[in-house]
C-alpha positions as CSV (number, residue, x, y, z in Angstrom):
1,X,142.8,113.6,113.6
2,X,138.9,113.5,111.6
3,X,139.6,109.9,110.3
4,X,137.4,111.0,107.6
5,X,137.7,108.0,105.2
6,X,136.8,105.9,108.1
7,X,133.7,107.7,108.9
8,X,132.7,108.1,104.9
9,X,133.8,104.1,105.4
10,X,131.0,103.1,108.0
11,X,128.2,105.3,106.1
12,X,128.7,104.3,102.7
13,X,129.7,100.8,102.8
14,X,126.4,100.6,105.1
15,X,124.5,102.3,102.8
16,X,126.1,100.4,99.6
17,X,125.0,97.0,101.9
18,X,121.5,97.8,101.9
19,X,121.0,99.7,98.8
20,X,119.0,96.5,97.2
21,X,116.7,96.0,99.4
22,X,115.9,99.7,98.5
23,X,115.7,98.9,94.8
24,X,113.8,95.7,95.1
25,X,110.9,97.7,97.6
26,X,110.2,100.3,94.5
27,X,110.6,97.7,92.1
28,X,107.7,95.6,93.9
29,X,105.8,98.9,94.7
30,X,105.8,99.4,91.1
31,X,104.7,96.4,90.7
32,X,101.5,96.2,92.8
33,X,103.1,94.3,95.7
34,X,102.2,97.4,97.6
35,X,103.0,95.7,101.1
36,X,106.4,94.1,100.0
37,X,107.2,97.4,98.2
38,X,106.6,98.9,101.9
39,X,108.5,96.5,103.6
40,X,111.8,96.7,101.0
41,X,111.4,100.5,101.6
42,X,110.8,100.6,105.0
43,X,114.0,98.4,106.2
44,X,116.4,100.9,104.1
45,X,114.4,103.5,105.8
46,X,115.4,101.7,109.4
47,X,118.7,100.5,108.4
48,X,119.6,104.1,107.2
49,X,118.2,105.3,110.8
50,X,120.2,103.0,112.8
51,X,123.9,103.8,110.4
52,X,123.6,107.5,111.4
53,X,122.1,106.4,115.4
54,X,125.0,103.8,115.8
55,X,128.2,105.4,114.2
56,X,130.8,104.6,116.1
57,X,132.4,107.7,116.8
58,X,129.2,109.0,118.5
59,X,130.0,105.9,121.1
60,X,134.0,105.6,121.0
61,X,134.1,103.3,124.2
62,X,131.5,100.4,122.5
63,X,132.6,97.5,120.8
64,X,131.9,97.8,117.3
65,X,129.8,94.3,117.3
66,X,127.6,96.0,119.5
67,X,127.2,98.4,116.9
68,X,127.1,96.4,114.4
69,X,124.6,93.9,115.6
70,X,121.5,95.4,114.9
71,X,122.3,96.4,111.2
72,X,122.9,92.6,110.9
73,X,119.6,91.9,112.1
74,X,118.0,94.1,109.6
75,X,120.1,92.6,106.9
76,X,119.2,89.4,107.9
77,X,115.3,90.7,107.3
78,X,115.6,92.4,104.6
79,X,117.6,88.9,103.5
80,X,114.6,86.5,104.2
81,X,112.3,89.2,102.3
82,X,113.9,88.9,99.4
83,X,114.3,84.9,99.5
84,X,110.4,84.9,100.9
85,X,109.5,87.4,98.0
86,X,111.7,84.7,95.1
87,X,110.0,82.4,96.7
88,X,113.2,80.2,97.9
89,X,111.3,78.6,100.8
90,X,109.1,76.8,98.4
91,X,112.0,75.6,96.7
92,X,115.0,74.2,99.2
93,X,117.2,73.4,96.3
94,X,117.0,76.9,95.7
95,X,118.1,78.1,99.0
96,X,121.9,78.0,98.1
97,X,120.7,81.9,96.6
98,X,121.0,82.6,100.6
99,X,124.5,81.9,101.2
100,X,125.9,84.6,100.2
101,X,125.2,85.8,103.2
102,X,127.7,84.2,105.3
103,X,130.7,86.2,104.2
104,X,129.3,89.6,105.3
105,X,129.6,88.4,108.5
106,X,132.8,88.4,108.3
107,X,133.9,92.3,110.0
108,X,132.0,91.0,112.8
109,X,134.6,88.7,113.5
110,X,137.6,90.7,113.0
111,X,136.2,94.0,113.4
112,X,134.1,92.9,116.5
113,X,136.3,94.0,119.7
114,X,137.9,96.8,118.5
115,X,136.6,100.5,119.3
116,X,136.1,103.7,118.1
117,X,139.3,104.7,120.8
């Protein structure tokens, strides 16, 4: 069995996950906020990277939290670069813009101890 939708599942809903930050790093490059632009850019670049490196059907016998782990922790980044770049931090009554966060976590937890097997 290919498990096909599974494997065009990982990929693309990866992909659609960091897509903004994507967006956001041509729209700063655009304008002038070369270094932000590079960073926005640069974190799709690694997240992309680290989708294809840590499919999970190129390591059957890991836990998918292992996996999934460091994707998180780009997200996470390319999370505090965007709140840094709205300047949120400046602002805590604006820091409810970040929460939105918590429910992607979510397929860590139920997702977290299965395998590719």
């Amino acid at each position: 069995m290919e498990r096909k939708g599974e494997k065009i599942g990982w990929i693309g809903g990866w992909i659609g996950g960091f897509i903004w930050i994507l967006i956001l790093g041509i729209i700063w490059f655009f304008q002038d906020k070369l270094i932000l632009g590079v960073a926005g850019i640069a974190l799709f670049a690694i997240a992309f990277i680290l989708i294809i490196i840590l499919k999970p059907w190129g390591h059957p016998g890991t836990k998918f939290w292992k996996l999934m782990l460091p994707l998180y922790l780009v997200l996470l980044l390319a999370v505090f670069l965007a709140l840094y770049v709205m300047e949120v931090f400046e602002f805590p009554s604006h820091f409810q813009y970040g929460l939105w966060i918590i429910p992607c976590f979510i397929p860590l937890f139920t997702m977290g101890n299965k395998t590719w097997k």
